[in-house]
C-alpha positions as a Python dict, from the first residue, in 0.01 Angstrom:
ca = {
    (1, 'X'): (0, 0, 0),
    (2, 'X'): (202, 277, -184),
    (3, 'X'): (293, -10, -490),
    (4, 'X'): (-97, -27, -481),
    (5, 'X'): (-105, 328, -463),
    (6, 'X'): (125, 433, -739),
    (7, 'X'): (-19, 153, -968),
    (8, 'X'): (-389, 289, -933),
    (9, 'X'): (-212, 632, -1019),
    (10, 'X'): (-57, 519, -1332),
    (11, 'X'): (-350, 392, -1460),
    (12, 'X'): (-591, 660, -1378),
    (13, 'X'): (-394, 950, -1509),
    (14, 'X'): (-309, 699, -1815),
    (15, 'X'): (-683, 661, -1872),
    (16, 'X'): (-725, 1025, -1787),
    (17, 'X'): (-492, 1147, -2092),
    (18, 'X'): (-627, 880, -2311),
    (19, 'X'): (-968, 1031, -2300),
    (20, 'X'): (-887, 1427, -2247),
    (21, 'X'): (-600, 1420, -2485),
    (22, 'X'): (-711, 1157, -2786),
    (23, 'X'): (-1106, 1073, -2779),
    (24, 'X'): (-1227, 1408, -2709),
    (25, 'X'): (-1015, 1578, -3011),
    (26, 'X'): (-1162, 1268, -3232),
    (27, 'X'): (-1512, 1344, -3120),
    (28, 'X'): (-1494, 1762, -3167),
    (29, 'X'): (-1320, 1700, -3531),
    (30, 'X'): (-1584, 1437, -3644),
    (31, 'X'): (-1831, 1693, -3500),
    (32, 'X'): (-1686, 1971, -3689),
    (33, 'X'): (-1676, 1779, -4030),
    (34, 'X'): (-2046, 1684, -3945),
    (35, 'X'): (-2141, 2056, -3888),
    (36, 'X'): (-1918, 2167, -4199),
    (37, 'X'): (-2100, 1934, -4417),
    (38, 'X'): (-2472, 1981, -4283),
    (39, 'X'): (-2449, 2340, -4313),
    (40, 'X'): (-2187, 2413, -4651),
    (41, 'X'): (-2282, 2097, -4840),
    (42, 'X'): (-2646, 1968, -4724),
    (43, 'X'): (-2507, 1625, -4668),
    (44, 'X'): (-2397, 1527, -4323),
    (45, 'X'): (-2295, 1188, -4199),
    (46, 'X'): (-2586, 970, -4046),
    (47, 'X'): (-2344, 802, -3805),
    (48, 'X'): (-2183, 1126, -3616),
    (49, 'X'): (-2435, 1118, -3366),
    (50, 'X'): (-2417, 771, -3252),
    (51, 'X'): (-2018, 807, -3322),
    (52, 'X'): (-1992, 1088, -3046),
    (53, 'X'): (-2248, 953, -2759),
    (54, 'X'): (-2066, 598, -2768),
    (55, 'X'): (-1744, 771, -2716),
    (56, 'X'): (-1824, 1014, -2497),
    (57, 'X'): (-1903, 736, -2258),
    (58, 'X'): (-1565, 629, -2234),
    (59, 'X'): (-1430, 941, -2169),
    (60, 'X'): (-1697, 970, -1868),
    (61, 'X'): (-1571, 646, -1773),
    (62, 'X'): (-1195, 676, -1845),
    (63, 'X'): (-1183, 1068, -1643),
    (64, 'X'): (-1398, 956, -1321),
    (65, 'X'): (-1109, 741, -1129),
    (66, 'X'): (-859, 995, -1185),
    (67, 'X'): (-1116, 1286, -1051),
    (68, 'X'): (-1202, 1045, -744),
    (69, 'X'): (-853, 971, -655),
    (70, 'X'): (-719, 1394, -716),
    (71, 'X'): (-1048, 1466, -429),
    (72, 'X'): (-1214, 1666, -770),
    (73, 'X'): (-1558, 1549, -644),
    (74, 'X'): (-1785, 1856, -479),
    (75, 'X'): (-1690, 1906, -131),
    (76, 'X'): (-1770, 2128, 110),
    (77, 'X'): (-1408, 2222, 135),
    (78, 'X'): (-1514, 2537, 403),
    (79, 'X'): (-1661, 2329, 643),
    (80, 'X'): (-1397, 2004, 592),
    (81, 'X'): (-1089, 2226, 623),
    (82, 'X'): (-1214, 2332, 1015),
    (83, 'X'): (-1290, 1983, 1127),
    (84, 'X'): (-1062, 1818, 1339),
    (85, 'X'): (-876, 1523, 1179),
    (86, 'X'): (-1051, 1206, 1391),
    (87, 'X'): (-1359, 1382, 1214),
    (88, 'X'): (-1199, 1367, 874),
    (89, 'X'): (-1044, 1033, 926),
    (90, 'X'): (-1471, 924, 1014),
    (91, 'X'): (-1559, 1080, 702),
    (92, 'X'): (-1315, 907, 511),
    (93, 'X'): (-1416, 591, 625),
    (94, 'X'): (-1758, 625, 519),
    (95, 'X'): (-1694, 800, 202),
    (96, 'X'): (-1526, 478, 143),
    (97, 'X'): (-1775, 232, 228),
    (98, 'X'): (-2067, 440, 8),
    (99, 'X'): (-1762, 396, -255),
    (100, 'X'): (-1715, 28, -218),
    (101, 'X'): (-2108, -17, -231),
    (102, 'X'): (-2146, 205, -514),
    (103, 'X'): (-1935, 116, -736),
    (104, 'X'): (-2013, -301, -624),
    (105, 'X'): (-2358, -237, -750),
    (106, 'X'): (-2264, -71, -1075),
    (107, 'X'): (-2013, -379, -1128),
    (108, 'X'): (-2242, -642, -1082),
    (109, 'X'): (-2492, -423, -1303),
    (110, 'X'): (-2245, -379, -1601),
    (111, 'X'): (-2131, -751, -1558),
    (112, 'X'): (-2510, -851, -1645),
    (113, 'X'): (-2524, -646, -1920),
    (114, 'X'): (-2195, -702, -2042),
    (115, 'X'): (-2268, -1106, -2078),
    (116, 'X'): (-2659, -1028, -2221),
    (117, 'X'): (-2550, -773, -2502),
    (118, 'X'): (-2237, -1003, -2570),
    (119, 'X'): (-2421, -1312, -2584),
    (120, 'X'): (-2679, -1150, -2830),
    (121, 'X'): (-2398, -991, -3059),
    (122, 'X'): (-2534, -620, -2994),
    (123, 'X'): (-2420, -344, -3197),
    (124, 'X'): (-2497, -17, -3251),
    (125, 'X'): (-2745, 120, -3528),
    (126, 'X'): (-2510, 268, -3768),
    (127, 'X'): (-2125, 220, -3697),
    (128, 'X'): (-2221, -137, -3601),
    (129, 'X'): (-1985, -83, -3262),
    (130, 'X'): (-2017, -332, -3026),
    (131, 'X'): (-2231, -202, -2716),
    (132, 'X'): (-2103, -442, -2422),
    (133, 'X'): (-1782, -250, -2503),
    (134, 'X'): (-1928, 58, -2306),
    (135, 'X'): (-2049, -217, -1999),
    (136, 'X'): (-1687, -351, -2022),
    (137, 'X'): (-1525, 35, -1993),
    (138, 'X'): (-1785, 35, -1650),
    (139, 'X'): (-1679, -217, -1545),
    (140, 'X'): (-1350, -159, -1539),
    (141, 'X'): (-1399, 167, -1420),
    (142, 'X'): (-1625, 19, -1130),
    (143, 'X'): (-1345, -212, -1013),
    (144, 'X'): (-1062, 45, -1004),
    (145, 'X'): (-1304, 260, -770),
    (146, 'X'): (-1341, -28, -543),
    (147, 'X'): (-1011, -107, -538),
    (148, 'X'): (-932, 289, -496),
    (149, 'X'): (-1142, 307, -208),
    (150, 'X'): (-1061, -24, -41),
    (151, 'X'): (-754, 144, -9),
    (152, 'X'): (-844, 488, 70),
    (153, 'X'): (-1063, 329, 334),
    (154, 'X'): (-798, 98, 514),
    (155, 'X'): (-549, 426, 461),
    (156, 'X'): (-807, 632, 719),
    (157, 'X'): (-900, 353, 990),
    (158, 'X'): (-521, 273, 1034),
    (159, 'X'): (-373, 623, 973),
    (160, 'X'): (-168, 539, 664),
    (161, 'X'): (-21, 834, 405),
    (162, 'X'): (-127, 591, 145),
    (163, 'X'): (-426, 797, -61),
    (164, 'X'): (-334, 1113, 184),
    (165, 'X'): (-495, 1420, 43),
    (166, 'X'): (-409, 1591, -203),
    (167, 'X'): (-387, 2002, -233),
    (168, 'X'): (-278, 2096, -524),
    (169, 'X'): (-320, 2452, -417),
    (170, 'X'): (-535, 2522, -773),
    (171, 'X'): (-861, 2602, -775),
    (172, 'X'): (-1116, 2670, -1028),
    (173, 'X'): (-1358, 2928, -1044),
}
């Protein structure tokens, strides 16, 4: 479980830096060119637009496992700090098992959409990007959530320190 554990890790905070540290710099520049040349010249790029939504996408997709598995969904951290931990442990169990189903459905939702859009050559108005690119980024997403909370749910029913939680001690106001 903790080779499983520090894989998923890897990956996620890989993914994580690939989408904090390089897309969303790419997007703000091309925005910032695009706003420069609207405003100063009168002649802004048709394809900024489309250029920032399909990428902002992946860094949706590329930043959610690494929030899931650093607990940076909204918690009631008040209330779940007092209960006892057999109550936490039942929590955890279910969180995982909405999780699992979750992310199964948006899997098997992407996967259609993946072969449809790839089967009909899809692209994108301008840029001409392919769109079962941004099914394939869910998709991957999807299954690194299941597999994150397959483990985080067989971590809680057996009492593992695989997935344990993590407090950082930093909070955001």
């Amino acid at each position: 479980m903790k080779r499983i554990e520090s894989w998923l890790s890897a990956v996620t905070r890989t993914l994580d830096v690939i989408g904090g540290w390089i897309i969303l710099p790419m997007i703000s520049i091309i925005v910032l060119i695009d706003v420069i040349l609207r405003y100063v010249f009168n002649s802004p790029y048709i394809w900024t637009l489309e250029f920032s939504e399909w990428w902002l996408l992946l860094v949706f997709a590329f930043a959610v496992p690494e929030c899931t598995r650093r607990h940076g969904h909204i918690r009631m951290d008040l209330v779940y700090g007092l209960l006892p931990d057999r109550v936490k442990q039942y929590f955890s169990v279910v969180y995982s098992a909405l999780g699992i189903w979750l992310f199964y459905l948006l899997s098997r939702h992407e996967l259609e959409e993946f072969l449809y859009d790839y089967e009909l050559h899809r692209v994108t108005e301008y840029l001409e990007l392919p769109v079962w690119f941004h099914h394939v980024a869910m998709l991957v997403m999807s299954v690194i959530l299941i597999v994150f909370f397959l483990c985080r749910g067989i971590s809680a029913i057996f009492n593992l320190d695989s997935f344990a939680e993590e407090d950082t001690g930093e909070y955001v106001e």
